[in-house]
The first five atom37 places (N, CA, C, CB, O) and aatype in JSON, in Angstrom:
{
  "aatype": [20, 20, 20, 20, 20, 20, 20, 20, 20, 20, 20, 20, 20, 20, 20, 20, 20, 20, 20, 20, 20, 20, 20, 20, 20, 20, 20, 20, 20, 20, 20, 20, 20, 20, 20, 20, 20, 20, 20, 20, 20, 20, 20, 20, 20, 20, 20, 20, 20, 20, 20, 20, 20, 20, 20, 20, 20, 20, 20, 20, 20, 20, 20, 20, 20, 20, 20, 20, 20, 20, 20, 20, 20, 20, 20, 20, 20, 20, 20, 20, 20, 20, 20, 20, 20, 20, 20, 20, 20, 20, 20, 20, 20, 20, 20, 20, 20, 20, 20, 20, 20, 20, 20, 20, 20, 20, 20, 20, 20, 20, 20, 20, 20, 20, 20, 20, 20, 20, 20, 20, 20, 20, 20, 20, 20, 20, 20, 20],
  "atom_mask": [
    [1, 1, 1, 1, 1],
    [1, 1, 1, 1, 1],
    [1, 1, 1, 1, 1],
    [1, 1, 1, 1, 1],
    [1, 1, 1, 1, 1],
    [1, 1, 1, 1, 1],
    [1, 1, 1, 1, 1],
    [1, 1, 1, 1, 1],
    [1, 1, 1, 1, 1],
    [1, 1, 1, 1, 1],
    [1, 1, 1, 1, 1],
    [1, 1, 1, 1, 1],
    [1, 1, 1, 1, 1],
    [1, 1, 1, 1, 1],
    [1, 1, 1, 1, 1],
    [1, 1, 1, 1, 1],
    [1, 1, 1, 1, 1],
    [1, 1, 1, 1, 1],
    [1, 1, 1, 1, 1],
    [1, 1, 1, 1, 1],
    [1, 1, 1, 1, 1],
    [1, 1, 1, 1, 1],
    [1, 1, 1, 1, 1],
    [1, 1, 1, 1, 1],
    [1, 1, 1, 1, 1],
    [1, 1, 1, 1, 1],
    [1, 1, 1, 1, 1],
    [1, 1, 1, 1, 1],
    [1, 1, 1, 1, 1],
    [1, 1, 1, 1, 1],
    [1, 1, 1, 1, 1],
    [1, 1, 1, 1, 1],
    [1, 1, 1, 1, 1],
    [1, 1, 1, 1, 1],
    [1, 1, 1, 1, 1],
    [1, 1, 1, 1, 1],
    [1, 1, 1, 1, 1],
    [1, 1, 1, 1, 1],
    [1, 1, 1, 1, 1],
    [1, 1, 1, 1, 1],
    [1, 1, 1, 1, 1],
    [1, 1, 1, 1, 1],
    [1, 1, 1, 1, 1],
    [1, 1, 1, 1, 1],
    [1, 1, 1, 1, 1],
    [1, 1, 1, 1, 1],
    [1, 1, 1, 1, 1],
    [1, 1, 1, 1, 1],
    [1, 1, 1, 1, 1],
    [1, 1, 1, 1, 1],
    [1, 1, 1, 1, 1],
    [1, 1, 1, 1, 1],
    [1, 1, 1, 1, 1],
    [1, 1, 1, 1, 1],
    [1, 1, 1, 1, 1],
    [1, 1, 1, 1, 1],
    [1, 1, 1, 1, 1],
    [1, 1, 1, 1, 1],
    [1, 1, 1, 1, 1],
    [1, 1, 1, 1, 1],
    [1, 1, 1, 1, 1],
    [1, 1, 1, 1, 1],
    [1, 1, 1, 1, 1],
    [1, 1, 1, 1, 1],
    [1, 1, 1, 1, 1],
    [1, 1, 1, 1, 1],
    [1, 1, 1, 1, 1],
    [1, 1, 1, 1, 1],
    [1, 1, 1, 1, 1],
    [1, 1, 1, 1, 1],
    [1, 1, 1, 1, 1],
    [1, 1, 1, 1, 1],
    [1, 1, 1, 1, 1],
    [1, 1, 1, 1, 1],
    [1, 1, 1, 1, 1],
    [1, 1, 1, 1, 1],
    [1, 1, 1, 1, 1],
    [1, 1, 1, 1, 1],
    [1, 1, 1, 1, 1],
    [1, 1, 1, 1, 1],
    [1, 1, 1, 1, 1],
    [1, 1, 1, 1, 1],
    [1, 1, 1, 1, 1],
    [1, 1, 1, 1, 1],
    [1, 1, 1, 1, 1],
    [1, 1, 1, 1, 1],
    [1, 1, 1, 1, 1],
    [1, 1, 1, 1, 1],
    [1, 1, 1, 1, 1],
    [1, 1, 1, 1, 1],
    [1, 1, 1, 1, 1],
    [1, 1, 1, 1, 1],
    [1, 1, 1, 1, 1],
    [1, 1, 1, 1, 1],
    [1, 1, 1, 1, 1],
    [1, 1, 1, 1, 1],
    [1, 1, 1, 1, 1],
    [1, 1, 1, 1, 1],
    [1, 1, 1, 1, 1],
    [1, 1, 1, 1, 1],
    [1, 1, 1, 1, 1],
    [1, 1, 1, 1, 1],
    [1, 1, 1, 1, 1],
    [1, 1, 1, 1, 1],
    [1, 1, 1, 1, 1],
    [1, 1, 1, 1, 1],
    [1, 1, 1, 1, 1],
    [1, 1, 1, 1, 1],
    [1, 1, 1, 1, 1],
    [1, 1, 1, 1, 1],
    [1, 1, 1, 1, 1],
    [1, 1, 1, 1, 1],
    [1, 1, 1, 1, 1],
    [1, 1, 1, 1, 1],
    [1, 1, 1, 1, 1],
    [1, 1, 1, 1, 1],
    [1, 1, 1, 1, 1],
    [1, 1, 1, 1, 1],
    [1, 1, 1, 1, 1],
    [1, 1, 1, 1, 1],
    [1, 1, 1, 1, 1],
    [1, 1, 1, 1, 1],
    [1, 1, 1, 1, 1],
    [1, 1, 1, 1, 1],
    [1, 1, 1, 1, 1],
    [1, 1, 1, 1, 1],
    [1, 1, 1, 1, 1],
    [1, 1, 1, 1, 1]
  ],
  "atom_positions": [
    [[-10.61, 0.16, -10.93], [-11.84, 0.73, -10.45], [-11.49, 2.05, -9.76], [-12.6, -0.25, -9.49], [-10.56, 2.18, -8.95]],
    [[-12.47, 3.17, -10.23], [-11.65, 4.19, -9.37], [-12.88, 5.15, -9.53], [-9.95, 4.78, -9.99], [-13.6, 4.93, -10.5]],
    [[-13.26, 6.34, -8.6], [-14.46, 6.72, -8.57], [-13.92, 8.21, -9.64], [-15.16, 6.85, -6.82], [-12.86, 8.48, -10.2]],
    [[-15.64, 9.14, -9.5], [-14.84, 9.91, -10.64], [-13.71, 10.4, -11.16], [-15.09, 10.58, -10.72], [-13.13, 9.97, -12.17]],
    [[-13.27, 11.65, -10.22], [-12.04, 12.94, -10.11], [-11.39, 11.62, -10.17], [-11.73, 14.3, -8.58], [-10.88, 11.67, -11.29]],
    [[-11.08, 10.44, -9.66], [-9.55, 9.71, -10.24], [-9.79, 8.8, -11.47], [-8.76, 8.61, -8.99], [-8.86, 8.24, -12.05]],
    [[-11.16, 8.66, -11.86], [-10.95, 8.2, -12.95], [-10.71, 8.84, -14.34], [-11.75, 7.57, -12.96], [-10.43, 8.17, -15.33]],
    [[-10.84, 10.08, -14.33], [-10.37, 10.92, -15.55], [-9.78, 11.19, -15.08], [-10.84, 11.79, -16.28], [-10.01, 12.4, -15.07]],
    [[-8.59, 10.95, -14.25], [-7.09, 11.2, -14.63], [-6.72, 10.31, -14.44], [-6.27, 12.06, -14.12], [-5.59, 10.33, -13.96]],
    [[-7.32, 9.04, -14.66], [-6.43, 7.76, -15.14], [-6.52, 7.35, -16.45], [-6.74, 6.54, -14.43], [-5.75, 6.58, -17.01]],
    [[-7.69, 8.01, -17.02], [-8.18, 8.09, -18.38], [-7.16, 8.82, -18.96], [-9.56, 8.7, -18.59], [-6.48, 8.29, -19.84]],
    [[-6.92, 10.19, -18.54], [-5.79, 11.05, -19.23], [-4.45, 9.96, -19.63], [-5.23, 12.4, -18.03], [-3.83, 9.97, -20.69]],
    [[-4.27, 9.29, -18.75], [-2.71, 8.48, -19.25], [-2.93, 7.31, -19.88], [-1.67, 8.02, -18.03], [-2.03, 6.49, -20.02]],
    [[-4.51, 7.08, -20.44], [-4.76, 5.5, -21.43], [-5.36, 4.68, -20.77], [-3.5, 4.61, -21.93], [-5.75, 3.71, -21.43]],
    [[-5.68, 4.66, -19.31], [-6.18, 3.59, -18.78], [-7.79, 3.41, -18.88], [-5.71, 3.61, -17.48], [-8.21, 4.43, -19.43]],
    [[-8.65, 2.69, -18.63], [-9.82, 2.42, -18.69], [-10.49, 1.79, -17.33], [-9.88, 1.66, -19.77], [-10.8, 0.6, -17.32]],
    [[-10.75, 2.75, -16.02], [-11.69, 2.45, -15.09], [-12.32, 1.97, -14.97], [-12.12, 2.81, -14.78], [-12.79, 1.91, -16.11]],
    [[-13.15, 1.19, -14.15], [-13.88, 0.74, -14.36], [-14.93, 1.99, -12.99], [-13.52, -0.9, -14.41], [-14.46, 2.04, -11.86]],
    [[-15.94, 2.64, -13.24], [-16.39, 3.82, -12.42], [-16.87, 3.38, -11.33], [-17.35, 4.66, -12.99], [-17.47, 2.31, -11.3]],
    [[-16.75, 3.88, -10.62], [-17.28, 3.32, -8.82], [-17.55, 4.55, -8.17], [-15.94, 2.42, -7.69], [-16.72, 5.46, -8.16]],
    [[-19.3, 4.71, -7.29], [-19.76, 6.23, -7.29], [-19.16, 5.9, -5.93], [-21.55, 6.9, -7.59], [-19.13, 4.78, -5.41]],
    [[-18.58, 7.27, -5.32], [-18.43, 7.78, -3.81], [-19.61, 6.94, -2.54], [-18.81, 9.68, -3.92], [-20.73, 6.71, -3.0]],
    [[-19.41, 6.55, -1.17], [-20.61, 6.43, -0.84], [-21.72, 7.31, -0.97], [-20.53, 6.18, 0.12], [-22.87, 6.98, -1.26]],
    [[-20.98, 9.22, -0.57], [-22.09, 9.94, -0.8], [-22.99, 9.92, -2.27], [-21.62, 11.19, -0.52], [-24.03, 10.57, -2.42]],
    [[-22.5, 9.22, -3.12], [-23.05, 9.58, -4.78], [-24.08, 8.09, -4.88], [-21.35, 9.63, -6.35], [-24.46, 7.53, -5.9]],
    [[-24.34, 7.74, -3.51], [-25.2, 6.53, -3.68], [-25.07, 5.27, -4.47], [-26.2, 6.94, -4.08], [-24.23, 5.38, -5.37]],
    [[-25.5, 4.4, -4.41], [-25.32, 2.82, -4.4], [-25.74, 2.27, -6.0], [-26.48, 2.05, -3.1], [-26.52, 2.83, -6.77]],
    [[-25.0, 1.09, -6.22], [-23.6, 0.76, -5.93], [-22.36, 1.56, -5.34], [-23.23, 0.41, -6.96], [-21.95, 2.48, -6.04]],
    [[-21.7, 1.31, -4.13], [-20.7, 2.47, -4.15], [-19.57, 1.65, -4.1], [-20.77, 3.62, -2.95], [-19.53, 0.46, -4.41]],
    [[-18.3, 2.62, -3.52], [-16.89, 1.94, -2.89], [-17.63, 0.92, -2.03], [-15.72, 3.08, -1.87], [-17.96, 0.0, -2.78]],
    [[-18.08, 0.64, -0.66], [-18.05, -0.18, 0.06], [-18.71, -1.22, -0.54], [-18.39, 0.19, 1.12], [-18.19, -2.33, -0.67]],
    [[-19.62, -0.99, -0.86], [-20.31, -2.15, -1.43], [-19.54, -2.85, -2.51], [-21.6, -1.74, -1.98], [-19.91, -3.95, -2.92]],
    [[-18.89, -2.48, -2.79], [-18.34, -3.49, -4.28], [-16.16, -3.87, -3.07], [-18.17, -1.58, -6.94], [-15.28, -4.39, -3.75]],
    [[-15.9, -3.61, -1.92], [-15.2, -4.09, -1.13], [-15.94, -4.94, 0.03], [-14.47, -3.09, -0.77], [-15.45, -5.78, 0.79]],
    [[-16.64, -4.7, -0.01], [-17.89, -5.67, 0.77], [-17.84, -7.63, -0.3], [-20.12, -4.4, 0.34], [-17.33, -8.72, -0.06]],
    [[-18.5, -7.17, -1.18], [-18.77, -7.99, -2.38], [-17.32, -8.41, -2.52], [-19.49, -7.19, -3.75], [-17.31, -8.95, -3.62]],
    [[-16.2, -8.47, -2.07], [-15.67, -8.87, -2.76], [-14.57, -8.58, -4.2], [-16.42, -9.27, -2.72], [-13.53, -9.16, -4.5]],
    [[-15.19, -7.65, -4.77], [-14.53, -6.86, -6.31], [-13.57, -6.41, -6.04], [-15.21, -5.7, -7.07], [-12.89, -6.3, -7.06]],
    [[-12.72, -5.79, -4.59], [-11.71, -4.78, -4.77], [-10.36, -5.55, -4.13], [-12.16, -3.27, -3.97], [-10.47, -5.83, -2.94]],
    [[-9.52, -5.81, -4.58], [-8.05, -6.55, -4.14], [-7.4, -6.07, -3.37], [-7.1, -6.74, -5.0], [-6.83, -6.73, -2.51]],
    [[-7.29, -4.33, -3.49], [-5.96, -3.44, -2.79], [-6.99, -1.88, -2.96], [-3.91, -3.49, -4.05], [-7.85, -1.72, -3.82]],
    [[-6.64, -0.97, -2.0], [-7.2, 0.05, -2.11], [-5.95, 1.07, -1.59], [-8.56, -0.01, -1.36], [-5.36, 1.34, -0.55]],
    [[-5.94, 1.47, -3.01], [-4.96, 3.28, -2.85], [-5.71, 4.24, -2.76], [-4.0, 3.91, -4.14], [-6.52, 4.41, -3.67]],
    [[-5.66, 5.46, -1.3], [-6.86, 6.17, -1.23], [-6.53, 7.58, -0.91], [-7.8, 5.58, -0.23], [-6.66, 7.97, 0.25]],
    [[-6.19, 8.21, -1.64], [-5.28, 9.51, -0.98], [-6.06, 10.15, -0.63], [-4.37, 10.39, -1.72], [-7.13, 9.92, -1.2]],
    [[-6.11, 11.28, 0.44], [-7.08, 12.37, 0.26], [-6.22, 13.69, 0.63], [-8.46, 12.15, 1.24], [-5.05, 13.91, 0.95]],
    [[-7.58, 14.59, 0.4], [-6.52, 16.34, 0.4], [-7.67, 16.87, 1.35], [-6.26, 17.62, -1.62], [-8.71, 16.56, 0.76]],
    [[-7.89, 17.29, 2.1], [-8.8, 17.84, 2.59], [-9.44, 17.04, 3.88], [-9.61, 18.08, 1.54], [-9.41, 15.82, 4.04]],
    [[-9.97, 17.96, 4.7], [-10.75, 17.29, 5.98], [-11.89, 17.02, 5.52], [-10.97, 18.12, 7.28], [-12.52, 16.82, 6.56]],
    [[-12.65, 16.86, 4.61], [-14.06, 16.4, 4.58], [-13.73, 14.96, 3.4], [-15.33, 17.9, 3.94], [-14.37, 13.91, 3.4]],
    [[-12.69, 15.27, 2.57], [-12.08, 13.83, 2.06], [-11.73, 12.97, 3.13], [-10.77, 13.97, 1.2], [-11.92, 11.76, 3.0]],
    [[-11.29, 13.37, 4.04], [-10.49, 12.63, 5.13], [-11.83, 11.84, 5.38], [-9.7, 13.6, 6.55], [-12.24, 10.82, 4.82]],
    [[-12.29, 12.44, 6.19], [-13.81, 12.1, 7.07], [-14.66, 11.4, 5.92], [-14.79, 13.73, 7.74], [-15.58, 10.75, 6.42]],
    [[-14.63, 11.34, 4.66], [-15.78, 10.44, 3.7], [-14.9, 9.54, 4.03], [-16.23, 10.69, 1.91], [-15.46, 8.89, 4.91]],
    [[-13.31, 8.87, 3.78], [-13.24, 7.8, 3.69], [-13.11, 6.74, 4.9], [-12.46, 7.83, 2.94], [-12.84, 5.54, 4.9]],
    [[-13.41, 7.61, 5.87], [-13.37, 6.3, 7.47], [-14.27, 5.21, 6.68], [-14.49, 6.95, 9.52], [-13.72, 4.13, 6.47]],
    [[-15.48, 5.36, 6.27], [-16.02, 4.11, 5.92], [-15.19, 3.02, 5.12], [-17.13, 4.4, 5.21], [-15.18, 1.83, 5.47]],
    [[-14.56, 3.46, 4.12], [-13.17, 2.99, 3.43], [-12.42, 2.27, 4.29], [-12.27, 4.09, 2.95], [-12.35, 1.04, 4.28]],
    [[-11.72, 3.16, 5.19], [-10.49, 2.45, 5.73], [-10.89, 0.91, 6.64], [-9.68, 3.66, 6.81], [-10.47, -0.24, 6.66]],
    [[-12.23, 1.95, 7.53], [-12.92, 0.48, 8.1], [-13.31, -0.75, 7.54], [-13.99, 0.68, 8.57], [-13.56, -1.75, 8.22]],
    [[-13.36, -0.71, 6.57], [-14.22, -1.83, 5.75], [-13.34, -2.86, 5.03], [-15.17, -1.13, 4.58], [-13.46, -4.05, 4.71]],
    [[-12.08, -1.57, 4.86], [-10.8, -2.48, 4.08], [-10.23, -3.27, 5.21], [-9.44, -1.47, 3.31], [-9.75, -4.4, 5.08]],
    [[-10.32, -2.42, 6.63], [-9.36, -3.17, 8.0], [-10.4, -4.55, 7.87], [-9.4, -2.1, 10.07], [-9.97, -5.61, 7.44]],
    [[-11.98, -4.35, 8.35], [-13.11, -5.37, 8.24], [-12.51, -6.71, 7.83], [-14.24, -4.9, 7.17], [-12.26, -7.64, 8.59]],
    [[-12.27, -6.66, 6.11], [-12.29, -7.2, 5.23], [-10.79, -7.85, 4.96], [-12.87, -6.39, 4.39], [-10.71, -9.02, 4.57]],
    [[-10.09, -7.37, 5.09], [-8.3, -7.86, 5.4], [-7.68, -7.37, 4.11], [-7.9, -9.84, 5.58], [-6.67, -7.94, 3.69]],
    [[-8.42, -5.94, 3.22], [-7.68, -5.37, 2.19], [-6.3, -4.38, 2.15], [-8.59, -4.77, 1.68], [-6.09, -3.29, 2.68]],
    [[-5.83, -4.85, 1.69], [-4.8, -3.79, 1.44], [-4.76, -2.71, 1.65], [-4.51, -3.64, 0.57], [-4.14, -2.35, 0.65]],
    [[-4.94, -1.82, 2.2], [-5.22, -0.61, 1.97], [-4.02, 0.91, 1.63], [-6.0, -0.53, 3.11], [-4.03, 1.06, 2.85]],
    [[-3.52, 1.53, 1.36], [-2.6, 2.52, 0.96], [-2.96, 3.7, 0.69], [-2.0, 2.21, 0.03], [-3.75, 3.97, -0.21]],
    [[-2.27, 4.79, 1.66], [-3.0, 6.02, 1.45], [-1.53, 7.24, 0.64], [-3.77, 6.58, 3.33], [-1.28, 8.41, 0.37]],
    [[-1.17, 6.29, 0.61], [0.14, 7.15, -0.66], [0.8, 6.64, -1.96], [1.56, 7.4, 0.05], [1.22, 5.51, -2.19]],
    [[0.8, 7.58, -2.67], [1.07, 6.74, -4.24], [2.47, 6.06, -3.7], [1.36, 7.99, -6.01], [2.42, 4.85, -3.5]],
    [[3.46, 6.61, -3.48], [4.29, 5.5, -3.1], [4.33, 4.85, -2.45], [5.0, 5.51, -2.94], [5.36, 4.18, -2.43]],
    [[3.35, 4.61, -1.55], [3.58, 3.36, -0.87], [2.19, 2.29, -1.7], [3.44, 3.67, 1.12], [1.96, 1.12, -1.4]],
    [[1.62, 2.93, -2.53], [1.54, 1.87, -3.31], [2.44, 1.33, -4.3], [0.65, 2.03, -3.81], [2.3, 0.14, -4.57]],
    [[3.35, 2.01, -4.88], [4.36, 1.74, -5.94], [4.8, 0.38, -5.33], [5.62, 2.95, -6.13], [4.49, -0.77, -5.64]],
    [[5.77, 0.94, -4.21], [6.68, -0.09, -3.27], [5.3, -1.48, -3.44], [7.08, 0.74, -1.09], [5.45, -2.53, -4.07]],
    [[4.58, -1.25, -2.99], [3.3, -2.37, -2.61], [3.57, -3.37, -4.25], [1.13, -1.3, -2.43], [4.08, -4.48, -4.23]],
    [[3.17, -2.77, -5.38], [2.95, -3.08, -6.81], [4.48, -3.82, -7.31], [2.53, -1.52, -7.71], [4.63, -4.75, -8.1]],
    [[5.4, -3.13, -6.63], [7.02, -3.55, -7.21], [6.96, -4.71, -6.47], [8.54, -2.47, -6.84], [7.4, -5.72, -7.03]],
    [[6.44, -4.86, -5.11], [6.91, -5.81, -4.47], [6.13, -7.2, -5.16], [6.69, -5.49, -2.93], [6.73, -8.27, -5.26]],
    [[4.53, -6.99, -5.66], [4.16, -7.81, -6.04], [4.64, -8.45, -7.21], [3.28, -7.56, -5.99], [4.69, -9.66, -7.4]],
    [[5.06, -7.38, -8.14], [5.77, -7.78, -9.11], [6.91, -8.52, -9.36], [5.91, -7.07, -9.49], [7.19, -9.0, -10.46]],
    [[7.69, -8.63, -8.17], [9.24, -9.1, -7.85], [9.07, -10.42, -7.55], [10.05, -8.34, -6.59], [9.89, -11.27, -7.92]],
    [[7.65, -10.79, -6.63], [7.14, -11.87, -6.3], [6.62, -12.72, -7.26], [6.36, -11.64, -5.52], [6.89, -13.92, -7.12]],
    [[5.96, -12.4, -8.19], [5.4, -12.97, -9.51], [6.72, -13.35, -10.43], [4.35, -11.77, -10.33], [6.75, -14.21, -11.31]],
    [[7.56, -12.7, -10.09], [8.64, -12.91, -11.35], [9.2, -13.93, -10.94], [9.74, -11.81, -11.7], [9.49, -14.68, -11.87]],
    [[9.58, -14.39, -9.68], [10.12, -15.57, -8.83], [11.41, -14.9, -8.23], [10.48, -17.05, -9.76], [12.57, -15.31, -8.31]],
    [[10.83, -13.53, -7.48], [12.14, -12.47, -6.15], [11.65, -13.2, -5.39], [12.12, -10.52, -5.55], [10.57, -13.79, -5.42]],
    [[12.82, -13.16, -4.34], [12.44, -13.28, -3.1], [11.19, -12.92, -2.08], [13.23, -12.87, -2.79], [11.01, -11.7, -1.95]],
    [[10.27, -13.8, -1.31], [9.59, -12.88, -0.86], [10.15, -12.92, 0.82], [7.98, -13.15, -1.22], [10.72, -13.89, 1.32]],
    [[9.93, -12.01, 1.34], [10.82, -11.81, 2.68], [9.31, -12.03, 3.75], [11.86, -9.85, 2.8], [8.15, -12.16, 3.37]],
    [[9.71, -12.01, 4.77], [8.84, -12.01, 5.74], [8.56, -10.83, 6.33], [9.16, -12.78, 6.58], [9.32, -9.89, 6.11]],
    [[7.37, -10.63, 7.21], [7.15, -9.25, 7.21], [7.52, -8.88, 8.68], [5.65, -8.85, 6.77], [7.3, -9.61, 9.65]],
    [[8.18, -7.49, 8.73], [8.52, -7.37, 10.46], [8.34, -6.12, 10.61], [10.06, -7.75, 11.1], [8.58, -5.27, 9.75]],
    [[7.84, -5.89, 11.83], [7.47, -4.77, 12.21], [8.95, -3.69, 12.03], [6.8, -5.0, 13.72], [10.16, -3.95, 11.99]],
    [[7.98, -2.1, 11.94], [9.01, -1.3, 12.08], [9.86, -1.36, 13.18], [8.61, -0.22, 12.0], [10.96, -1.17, 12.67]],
    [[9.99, -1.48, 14.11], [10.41, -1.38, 15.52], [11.52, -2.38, 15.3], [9.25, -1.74, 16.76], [12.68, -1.99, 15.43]],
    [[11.21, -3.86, 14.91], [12.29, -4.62, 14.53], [13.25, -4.31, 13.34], [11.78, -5.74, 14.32], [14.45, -4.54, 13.18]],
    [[12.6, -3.9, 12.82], [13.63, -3.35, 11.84], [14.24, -2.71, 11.89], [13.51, -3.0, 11.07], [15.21, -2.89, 11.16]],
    [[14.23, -1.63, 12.63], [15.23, -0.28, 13.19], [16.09, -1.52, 14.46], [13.93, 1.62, 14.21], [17.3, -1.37, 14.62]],
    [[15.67, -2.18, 14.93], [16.29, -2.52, 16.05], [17.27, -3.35, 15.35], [15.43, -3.16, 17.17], [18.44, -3.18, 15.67]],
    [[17.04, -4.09, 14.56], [18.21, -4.83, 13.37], [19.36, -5.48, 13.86], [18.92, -3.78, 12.37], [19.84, -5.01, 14.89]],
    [[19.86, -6.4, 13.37], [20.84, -7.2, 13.24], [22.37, -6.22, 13.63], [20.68, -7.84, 11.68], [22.58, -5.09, 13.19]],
    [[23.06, -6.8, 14.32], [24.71, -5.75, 14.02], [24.97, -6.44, 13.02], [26.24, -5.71, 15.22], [25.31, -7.55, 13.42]],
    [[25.01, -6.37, 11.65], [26.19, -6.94, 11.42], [27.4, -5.9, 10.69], [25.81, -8.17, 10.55], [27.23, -4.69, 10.54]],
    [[28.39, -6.49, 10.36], [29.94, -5.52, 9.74], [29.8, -6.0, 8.67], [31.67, -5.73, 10.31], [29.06, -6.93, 8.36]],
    [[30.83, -5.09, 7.71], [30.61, -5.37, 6.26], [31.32, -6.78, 5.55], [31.18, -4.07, 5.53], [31.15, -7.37, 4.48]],
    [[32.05, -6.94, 6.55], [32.63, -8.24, 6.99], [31.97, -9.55, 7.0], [32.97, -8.1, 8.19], [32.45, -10.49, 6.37]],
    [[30.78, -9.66, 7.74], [30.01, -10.51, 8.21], [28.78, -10.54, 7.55], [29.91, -10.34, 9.43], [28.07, -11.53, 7.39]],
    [[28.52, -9.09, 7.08], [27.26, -9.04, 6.77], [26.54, -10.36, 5.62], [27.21, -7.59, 6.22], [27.21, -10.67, 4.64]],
    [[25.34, -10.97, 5.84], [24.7, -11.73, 4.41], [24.94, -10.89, 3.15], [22.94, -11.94, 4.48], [24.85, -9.67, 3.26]],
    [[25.25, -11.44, 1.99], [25.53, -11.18, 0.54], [24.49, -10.63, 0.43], [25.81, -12.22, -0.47], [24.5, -9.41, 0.25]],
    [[23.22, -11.36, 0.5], [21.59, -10.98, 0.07], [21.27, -9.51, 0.97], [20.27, -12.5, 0.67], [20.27, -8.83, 0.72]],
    [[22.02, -9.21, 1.78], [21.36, -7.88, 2.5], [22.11, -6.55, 1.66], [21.78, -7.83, 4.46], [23.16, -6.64, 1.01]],
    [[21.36, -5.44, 1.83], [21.25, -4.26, 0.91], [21.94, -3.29, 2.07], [19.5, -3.83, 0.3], [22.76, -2.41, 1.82]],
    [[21.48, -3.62, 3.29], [22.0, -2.37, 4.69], [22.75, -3.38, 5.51], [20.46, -1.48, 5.91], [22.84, -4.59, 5.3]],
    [[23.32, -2.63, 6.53], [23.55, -3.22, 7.75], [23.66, -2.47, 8.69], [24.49, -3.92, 7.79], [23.41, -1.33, 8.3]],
    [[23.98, -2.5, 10.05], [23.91, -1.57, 11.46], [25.52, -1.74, 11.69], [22.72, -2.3, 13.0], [25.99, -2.88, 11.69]],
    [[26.31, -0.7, 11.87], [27.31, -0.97, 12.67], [27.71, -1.86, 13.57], [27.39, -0.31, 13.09], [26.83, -2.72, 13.64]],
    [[28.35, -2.03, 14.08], [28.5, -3.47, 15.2], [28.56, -2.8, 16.38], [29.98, -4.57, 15.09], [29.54, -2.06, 16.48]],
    [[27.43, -2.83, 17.79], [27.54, -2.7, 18.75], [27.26, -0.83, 18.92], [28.8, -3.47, 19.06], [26.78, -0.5, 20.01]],
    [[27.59, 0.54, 17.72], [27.18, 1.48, 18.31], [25.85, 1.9, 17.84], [28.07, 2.36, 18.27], [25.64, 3.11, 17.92]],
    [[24.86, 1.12, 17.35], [23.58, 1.32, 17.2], [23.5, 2.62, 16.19], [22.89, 1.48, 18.61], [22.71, 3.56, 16.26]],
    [[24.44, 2.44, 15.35], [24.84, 3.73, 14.19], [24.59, 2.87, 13.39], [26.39, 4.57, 13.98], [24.82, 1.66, 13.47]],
    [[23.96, 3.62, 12.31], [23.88, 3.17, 10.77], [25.06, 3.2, 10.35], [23.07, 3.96, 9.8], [25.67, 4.11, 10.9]],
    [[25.95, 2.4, 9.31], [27.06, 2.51, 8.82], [26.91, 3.02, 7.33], [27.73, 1.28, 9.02], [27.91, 3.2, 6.64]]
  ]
}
């Protein structure tokens, strides 16, 4: 589902939209069909201060509603890979705040879990 300007250029690469008018382009719109229910995840980029300012109703409605919401193609990618990794039978990890995550585990390359990708130095709060 994607409103005009992104749905012909999702059209350009083969895909098939399903059209959803702006709130300003009147009803049925975006909220109403995330209201209802219809929308799973919302990727919402914008370029401009008056894009910015149409989509507060967006962002509110997705916070409202407990949607997904993503305002960068890659951090929808990451979002889509992750679901995908999950469906395939990956691991799914638990979720932790940024703050914990920078604050992280010491471990050495020594010690470190097999399953981990990073680790923190031991004790000088340096990335290794």
């Amino acid at each position: 589902m994607a409103t005009r300007g992104t749905a012909t250029a999702m059209e350009a690469f083969g895909l098939r939209p399903v059209h959803v008018n702006k709130v300003a382009e009147g009803r049925p719109h975006i909220v109403d069909r995330l209201v209802n229910g219809e929308i799973d995840m919302v990727i919402n980029t914008t370029i401009g201060a008056q894009s910015i300012r149409d989509s507060f109703s967006i962002r509110r409605t997705t916070l409202q509603q407990r949607i997904p919401y993503f305002t960068t193609v890659n951090g929808a990618m990451a979002a889509a890979h992750a679901i995908e990794a999950a469906r395939l039978g990956g691991a799914v990890l638990p979720p932790v705040s940024l703050q914990d995550h920078h604050r992280g585990a010491s471990y050495t390359p020594e010690d470190a879990p097999s399953n981990r990708t990073s680790y923190r130095a031991a004790d000088t709060g340096e990335r290794a």
